[in-house]
Short mmCIF file of the C-alpha atoms (twelve columns), coordinates in Angstrom:
data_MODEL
# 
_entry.id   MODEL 
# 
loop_
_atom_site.group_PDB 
_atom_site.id 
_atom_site.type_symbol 
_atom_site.label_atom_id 
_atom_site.label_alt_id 
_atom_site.label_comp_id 
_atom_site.label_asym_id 
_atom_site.label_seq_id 
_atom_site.Cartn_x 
_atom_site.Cartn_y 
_atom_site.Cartn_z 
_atom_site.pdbx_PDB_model_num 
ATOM 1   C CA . UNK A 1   15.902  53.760  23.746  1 
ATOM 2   C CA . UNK A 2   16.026  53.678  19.813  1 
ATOM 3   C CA . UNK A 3   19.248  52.483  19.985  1 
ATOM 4   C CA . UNK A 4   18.698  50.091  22.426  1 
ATOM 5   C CA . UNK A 5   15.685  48.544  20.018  1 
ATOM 6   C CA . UNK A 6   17.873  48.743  17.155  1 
ATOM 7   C CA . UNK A 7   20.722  46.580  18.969  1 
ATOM 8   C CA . UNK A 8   17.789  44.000  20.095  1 
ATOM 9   C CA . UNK A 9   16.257  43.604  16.052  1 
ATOM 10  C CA . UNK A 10  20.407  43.207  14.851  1 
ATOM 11  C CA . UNK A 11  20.516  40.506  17.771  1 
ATOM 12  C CA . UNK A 12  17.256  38.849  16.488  1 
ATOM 13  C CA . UNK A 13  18.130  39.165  13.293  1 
ATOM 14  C CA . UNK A 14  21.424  37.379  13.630  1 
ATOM 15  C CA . UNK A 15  20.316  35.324  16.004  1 
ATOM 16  C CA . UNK A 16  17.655  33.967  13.090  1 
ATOM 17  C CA . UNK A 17  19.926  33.641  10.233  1 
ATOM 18  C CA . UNK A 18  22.054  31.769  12.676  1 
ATOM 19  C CA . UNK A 19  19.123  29.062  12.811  1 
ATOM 20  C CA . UNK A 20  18.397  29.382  9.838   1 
ATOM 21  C CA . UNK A 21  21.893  28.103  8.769   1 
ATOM 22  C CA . UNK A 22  21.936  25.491  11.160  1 
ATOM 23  C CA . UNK A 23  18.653  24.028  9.581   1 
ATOM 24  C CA . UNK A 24  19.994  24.074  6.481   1 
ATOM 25  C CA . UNK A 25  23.070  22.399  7.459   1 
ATOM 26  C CA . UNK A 26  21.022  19.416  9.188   1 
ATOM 27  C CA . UNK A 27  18.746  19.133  5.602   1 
ATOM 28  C CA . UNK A 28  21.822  18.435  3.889   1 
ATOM 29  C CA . UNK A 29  22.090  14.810  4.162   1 
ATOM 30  C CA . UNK A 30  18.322  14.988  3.389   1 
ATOM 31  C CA . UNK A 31  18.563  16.981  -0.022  1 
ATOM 32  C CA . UNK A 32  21.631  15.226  -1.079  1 
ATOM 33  C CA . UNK A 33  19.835  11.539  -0.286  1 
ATOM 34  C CA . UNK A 34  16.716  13.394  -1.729  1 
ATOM 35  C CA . UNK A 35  18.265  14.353  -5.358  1 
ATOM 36  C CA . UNK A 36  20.917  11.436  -5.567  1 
ATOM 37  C CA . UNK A 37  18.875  8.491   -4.392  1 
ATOM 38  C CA . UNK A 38  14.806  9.736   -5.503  1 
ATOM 39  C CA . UNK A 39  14.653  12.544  -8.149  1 
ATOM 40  C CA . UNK A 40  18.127  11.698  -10.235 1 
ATOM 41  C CA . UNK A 41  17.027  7.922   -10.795 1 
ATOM 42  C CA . UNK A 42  13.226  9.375   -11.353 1 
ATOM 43  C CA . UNK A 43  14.335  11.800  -14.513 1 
ATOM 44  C CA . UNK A 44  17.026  8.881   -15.629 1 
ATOM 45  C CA . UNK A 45  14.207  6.780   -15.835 1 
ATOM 46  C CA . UNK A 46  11.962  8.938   -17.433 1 
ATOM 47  C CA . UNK A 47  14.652  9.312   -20.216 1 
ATOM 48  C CA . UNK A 48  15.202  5.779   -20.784 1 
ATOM 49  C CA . UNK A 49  11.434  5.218   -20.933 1 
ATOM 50  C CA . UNK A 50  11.872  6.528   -24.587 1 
ATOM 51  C CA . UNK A 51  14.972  4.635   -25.435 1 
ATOM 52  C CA . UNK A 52  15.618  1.397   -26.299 1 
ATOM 53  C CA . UNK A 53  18.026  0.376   -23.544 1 
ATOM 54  C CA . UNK A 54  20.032  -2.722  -22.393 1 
ATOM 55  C CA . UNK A 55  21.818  -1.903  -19.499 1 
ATOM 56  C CA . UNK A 56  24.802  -3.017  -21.858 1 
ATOM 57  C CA . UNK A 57  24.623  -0.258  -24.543 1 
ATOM 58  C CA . UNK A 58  24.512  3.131   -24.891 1 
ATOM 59  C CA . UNK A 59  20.324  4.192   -24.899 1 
ATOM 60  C CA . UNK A 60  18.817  5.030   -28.285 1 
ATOM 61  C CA . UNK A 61  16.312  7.424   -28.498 1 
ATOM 62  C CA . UNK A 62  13.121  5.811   -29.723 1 
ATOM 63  C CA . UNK A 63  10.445  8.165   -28.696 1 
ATOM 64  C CA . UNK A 64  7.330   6.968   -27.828 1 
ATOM 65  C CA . UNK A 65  7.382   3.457   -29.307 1 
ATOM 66  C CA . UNK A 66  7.894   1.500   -25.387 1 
ATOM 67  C CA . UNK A 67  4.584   3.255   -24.303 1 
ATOM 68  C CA . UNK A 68  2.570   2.227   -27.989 1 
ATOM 69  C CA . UNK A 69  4.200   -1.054  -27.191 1 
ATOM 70  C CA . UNK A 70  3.000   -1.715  -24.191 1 
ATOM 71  C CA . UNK A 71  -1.067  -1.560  -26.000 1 
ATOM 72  C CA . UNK A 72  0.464   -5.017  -27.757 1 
ATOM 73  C CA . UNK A 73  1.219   -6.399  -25.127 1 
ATOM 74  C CA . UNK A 74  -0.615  -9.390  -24.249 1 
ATOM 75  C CA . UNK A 75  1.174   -10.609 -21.227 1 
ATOM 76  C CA . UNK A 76  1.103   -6.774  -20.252 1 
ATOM 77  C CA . UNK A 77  -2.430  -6.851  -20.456 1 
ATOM 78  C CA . UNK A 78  -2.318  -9.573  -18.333 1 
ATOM 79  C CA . UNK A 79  -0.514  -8.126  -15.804 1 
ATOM 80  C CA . UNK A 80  -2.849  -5.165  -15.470 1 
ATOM 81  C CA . UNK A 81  -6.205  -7.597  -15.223 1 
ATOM 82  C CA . UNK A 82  -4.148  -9.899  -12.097 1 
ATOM 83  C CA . UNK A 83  -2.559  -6.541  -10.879 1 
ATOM 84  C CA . UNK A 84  -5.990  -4.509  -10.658 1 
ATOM 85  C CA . UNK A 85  -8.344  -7.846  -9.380  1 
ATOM 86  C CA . UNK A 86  -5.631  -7.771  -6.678  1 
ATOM 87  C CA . UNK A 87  -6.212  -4.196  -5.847  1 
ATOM 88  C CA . UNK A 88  -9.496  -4.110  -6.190  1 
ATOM 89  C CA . UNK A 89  -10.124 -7.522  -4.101  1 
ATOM 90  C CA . UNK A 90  -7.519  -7.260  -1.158  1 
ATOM 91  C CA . UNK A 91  -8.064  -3.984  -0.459  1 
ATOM 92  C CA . UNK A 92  -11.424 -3.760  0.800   1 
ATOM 93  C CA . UNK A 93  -11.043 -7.631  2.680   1 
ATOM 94  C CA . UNK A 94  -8.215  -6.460  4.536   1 
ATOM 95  C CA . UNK A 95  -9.596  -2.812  5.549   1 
ATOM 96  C CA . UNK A 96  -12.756 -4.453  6.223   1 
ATOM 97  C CA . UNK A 97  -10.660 -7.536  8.795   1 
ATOM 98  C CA . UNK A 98  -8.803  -4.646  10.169  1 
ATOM 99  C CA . UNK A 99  -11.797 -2.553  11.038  1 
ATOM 100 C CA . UNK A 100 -13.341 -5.328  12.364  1 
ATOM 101 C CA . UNK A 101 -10.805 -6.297  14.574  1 
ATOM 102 C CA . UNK A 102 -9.771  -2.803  15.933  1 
ATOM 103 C CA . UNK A 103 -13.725 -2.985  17.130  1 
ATOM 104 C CA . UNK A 104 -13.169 -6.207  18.954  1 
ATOM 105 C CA . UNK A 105 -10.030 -4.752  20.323  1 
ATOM 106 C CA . UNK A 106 -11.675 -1.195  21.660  1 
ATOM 107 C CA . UNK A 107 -12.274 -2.090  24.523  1 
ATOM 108 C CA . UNK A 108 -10.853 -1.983  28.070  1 
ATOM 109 C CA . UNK A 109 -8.976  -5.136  28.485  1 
ATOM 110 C CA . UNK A 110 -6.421  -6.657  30.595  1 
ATOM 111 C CA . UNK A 111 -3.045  -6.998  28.213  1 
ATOM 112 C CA . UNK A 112 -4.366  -4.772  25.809  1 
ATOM 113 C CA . UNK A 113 -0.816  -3.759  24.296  1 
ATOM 114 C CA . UNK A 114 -0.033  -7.947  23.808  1 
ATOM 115 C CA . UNK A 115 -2.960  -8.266  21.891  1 
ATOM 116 C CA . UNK A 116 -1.750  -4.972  19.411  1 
ATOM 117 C CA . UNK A 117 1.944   -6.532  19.326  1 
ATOM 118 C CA . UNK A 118 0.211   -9.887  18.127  1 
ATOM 119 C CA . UNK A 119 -1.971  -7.879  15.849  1 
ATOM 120 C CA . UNK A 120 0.799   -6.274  14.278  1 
ATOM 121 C CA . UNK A 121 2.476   -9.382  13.958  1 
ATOM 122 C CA . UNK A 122 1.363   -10.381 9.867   1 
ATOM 123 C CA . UNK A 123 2.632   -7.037  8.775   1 
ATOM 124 C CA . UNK A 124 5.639   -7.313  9.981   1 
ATOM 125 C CA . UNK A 125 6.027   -10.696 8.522   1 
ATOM 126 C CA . UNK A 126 3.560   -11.170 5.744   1 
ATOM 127 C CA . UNK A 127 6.097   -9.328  3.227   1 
ATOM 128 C CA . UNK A 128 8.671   -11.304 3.982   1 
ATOM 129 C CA . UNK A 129 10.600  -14.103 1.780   1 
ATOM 130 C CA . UNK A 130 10.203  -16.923 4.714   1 
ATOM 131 C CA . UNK A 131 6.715   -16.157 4.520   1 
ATOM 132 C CA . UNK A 132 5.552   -16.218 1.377   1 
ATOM 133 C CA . UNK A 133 7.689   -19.150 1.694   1 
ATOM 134 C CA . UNK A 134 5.743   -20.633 4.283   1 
ATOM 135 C CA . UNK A 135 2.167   -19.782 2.258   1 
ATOM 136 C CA . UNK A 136 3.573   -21.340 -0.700  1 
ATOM 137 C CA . UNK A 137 3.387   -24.974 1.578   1 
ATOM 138 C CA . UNK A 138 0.643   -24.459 3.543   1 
ATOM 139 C CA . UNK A 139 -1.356  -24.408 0.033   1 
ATOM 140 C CA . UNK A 140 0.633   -26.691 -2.009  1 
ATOM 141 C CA . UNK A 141 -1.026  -30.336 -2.991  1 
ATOM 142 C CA . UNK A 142 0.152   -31.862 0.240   1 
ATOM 143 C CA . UNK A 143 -0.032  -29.085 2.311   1 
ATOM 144 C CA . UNK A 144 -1.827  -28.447 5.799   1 
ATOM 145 C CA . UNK A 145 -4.624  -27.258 4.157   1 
ATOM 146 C CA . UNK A 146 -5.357  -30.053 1.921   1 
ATOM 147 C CA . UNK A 147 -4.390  -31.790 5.140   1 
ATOM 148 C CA . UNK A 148 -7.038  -30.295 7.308   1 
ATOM 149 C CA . UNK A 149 -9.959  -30.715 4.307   1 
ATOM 150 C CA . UNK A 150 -8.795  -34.050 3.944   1 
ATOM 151 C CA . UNK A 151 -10.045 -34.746 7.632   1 
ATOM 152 C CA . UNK A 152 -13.440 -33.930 6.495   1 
ATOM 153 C CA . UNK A 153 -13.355 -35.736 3.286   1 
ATOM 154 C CA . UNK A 154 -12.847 -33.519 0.839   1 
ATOM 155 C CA . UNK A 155 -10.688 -33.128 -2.031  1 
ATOM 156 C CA . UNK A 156 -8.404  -30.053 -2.100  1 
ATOM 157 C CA . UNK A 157 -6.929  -28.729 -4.905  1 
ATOM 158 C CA . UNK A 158 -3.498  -27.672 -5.660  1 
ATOM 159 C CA . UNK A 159 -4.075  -24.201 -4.652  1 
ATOM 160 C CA . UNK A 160 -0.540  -22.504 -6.051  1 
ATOM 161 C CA . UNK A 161 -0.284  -24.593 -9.433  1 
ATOM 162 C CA . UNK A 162 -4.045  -24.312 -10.351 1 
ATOM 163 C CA . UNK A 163 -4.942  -20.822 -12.364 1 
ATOM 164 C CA . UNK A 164 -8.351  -20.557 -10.886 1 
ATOM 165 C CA . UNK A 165 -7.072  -20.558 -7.173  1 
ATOM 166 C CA . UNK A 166 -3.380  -19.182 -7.301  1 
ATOM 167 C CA . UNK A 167 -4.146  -15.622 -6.978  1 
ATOM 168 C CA . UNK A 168 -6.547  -16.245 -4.353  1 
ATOM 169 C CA . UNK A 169 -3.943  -17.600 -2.327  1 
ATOM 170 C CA . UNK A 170 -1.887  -14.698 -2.407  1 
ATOM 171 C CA . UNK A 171 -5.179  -12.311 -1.746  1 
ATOM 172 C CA . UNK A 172 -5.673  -14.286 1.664   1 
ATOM 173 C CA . UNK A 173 -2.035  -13.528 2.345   1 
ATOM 174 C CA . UNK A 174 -2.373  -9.792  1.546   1 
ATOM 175 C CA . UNK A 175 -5.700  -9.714  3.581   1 
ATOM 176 C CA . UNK A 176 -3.494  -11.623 6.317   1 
ATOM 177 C CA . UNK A 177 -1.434  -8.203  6.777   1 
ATOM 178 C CA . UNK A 178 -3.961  -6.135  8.214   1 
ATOM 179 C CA . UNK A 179 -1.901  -5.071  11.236  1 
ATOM 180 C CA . UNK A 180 -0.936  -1.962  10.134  1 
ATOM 181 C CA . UNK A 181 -4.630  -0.627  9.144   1 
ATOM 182 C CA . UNK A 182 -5.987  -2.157  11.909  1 
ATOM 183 C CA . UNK A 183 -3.575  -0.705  13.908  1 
ATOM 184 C CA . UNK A 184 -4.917  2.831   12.878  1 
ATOM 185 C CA . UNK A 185 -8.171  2.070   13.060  1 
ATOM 186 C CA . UNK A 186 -8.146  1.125   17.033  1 
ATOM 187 C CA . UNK A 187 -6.609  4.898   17.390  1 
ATOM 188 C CA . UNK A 188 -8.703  6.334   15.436  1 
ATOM 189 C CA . UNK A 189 -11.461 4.222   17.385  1 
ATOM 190 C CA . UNK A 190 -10.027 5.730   20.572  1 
ATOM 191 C CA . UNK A 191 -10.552 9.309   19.539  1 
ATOM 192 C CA . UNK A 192 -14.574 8.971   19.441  1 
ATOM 193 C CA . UNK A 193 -15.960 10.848  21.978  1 
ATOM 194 C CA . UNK A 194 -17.731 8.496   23.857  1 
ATOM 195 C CA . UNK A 195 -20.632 10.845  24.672  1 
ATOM 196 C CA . UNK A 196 -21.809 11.117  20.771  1 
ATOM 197 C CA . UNK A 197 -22.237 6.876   21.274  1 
ATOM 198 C CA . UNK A 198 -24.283 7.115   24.399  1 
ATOM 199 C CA . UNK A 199 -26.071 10.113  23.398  1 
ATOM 200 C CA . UNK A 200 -27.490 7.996   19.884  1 
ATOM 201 C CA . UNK A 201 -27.925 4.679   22.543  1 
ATOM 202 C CA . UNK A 202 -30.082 7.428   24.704  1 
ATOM 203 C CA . UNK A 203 -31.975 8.281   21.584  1 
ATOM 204 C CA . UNK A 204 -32.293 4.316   21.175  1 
ATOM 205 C CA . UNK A 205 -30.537 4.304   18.523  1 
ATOM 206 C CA . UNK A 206 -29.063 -0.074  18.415  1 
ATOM 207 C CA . UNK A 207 -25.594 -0.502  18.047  1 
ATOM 208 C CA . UNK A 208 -25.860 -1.300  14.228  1 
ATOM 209 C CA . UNK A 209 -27.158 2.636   13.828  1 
ATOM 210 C CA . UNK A 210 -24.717 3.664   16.509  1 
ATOM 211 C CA . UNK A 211 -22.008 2.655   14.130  1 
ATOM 212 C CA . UNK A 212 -23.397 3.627   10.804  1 
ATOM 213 C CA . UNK A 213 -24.078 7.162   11.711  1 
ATOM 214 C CA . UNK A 214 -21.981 7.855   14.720  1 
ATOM 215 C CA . UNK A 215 -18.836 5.571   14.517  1 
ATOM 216 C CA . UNK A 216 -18.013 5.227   10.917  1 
ATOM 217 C CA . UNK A 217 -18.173 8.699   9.804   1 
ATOM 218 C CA . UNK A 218 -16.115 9.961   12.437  1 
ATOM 219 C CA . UNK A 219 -13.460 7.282   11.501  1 
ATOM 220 C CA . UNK A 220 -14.103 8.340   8.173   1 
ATOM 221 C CA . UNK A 221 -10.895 10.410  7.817   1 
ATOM 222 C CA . UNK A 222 -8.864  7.495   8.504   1 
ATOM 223 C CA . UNK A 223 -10.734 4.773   6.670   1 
ATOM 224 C CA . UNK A 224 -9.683  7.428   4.021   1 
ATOM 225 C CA . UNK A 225 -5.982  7.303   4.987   1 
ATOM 226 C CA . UNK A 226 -5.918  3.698   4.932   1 
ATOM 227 C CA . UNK A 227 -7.734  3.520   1.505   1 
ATOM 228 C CA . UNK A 228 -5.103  5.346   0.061   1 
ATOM 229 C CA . UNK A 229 -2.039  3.761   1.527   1 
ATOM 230 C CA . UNK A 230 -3.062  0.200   1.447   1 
ATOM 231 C CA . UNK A 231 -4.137  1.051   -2.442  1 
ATOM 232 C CA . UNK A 232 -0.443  2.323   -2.955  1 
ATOM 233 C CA . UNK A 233 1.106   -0.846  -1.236  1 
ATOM 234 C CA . UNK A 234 -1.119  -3.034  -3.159  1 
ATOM 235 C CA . UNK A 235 -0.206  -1.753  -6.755  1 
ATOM 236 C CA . UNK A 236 3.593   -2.408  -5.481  1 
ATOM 237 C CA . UNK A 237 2.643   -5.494  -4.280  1 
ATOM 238 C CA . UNK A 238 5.947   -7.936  -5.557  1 
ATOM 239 C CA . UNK A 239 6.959   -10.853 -2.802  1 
ATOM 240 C CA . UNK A 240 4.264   -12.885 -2.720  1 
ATOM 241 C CA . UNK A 241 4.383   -13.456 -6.556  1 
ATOM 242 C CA . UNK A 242 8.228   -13.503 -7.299  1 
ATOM 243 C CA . UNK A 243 7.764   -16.058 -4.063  1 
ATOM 244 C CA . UNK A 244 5.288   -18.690 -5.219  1 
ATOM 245 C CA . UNK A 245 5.215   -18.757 -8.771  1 
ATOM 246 C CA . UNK A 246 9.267   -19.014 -8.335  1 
ATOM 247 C CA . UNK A 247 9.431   -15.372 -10.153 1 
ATOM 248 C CA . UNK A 248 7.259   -16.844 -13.679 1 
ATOM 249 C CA . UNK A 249 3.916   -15.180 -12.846 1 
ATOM 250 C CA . UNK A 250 2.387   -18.447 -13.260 1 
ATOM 251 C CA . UNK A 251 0.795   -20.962 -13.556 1 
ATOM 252 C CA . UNK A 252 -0.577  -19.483 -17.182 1 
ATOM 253 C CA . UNK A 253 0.298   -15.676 -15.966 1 
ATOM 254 C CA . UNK A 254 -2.489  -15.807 -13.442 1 
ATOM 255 C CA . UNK A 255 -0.357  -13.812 -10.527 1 
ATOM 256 C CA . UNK A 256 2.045   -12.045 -13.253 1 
ATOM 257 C CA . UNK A 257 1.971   -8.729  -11.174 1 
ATOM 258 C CA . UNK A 258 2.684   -5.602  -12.586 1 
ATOM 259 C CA . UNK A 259 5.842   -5.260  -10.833 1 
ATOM 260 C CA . UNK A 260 6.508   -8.878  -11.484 1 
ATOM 261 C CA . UNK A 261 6.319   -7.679  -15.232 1 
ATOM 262 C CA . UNK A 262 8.320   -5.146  -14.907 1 
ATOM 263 C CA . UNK A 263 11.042  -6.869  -13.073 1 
ATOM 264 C CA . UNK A 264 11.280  -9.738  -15.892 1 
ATOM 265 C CA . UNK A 265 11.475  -6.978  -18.680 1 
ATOM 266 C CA . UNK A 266 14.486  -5.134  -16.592 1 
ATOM 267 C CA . UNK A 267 16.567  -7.552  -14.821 1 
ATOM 268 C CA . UNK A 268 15.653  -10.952 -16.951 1 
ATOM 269 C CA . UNK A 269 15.484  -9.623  -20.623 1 
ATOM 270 C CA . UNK A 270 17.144  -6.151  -20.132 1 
ATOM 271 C CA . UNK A 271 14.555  -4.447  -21.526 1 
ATOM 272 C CA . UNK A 272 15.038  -1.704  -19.301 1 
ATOM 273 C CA . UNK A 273 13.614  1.349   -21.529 1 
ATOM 274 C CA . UNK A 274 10.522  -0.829  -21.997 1 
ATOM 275 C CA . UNK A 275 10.429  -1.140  -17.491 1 
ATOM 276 C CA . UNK A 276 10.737  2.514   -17.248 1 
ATOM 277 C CA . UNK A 277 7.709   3.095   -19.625 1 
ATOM 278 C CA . UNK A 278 5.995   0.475   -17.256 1 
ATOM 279 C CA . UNK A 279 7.407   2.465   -14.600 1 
ATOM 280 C CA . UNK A 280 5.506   5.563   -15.250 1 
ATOM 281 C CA . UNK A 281 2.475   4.252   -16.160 1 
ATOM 282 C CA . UNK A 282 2.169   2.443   -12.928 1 
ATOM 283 C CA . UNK A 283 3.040   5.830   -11.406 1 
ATOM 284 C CA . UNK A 284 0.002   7.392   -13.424 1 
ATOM 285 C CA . UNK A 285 -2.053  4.817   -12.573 1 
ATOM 286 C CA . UNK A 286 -1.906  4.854   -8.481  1 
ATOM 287 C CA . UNK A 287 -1.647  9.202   -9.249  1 
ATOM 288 C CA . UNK A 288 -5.220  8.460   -10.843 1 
ATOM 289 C CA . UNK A 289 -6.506  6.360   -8.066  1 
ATOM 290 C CA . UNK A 290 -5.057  8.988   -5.545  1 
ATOM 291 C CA . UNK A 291 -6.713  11.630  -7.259  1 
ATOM 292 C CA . UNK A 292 -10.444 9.563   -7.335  1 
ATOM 293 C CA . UNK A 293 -10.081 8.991   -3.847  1 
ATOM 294 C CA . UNK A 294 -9.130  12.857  -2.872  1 
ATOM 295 C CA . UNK A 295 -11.700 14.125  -5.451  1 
ATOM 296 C CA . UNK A 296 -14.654 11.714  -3.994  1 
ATOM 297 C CA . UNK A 297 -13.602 12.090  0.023   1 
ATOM 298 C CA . UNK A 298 -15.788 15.471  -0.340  1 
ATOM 299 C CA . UNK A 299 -18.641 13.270  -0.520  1 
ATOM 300 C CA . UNK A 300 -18.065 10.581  2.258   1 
ATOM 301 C CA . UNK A 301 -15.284 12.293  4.853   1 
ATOM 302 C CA . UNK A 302 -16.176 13.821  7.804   1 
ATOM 303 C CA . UNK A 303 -13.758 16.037  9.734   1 
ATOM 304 C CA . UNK A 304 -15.324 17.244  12.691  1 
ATOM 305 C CA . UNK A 305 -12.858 20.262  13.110  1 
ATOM 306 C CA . UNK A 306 -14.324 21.864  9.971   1 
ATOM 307 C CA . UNK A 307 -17.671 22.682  8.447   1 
ATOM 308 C CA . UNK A 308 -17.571 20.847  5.423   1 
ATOM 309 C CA . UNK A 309 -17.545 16.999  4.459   1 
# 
């Protein structure tokens, strides 16, 4: 009987390391793509972010001098007022449209899953080159929507060449995308309990109140997930600028993104010890918003599986 027991644990135990081997052998491709393609170009560049490199020369060790340069920088100061406005504008408009519209949307209609392929729609497309294309004439100074004020007599201005209205233009495009959040949001809207809604309408609680203290923190976890991503996406927000300001950041720097910024330093004056250091800022910078949201989600996140907020 011993024996017998032993023979079954050897045949377990093979029979494990077998797996075991197996999984390895399918993470291969994984952990090879993982350290040639991610972390190899991520400690490359965070050598050359303290050399002063061409892309033509060998690097030269410089220390710390990109990052104190950066401080200088006017038109990198620039970047980081149109870069954070961006982040700090869009992302709230678009959650806010896509949280909107997934409450439209929950409900039981005929052709529901046309409606979510048409709401998905501007996220697959609003990244894209043709589209940012496309914004860049619906705004110009003769396009359709100068056209369509002009039916009602006014004026419009030239929305992508005028400073005071350029990065505007590209906020209503990045609001425009809300598919994906909104997306989200109508699953997340799905997973209510419906008795918690009709138990507050019992208690005659209006639908306002029914959402306030019923709906939204229940969606809270997810409004959380979409904070963060859409915050990450926005900071690497690129297109739409290289797009309509024809890769300047203009008119006057007004949508000179960060990544914009960093591009030009890189690939268009070859600066690319100076576009690492820009690299890892922006890294510490979206690590620091990450790290606000997590620490502050004690306060405002609900998960109903678990005792605490």
């Amino acid at each position: 009987m011993t024996a017998k027991t032993t023979m079954k644990v050897r045949h377990s135990t093979r029979r494990s390391r077998s797996e075991a081997r197996a999984a390895y052998a399918f993470l291969i491709p994984w952990i090879v793509g993982m350290v040639a393609l991610v972390l190899g170009p991520m400690v490359a560049s965070l050598y050359l972010s303290f050399t002063n490199y061409d892309l033509f020369t060998t690097p030269d060790w410089i220390g710390t001098r990109n990052y104190s340069s950066l401080v200088a920088d006017p038109r990198y100061i620039q970047s980081l007022k149109v870069t954070f406005t961006y982040v700090l504008v869009s992302v709230p408009l678009r959650l806010a449209a896509a949280l909107g519209l997934a409450l439209l949307l929950n409900r039981n209609m005929r052709g529901m899953s046309i409606y979510r392929a048409i709401l998905y729609l501007p996220s697959l497309l609003g990244g894209s080159v043709a589209v940012a294309l496309v914004w860049r004439q619906l705004f110009g100074r003769e396009g359709a929507i100068n056209q369509l004020l002009s039916l009602f007599g006014i004026q419009g201005a030239n929305w992508i060449a005028e400073p005071d209205y350029s990065l505007g233009t590209i906020i209503i495009l990045a609001v425009w995308q809300f598919g994906s959040p909104a997306i989200i949001f109508l699953a997340g809207l799905r997973e209510i309990p419906k008795e918690l809604e009709e138990a507050a309408q019992i208690d005659g609680a209006g639908k306002l109140r029914v959402f306030r203290s019923v709906t939204l923190p229940m969606l809270s976890p997810i409004v959380f997930f979409n904070l963060v991503m859409q915050t990450i996406v926005a900071f690497q927000a690129f297109t739409p600028s290289y797009i309509i300001s024809k890769g300047t950041g203009g008119p006057l720097d007004s949508t000179l993104f960060y990544t914009l910024y960093l591009y030009i330093k890189g690939f268009t004056e070859y600066k690319m010890g100076y576009a690492s250091a820009m690299a890892w800022v922006l890294v510490a910078i979206i690590a620091t918003f990450t790290a606000v949201y997590f620490i502050s989600s004690k306060r405002w996140v609900f998960y109903a599986a678990g005792d605490d907020k």
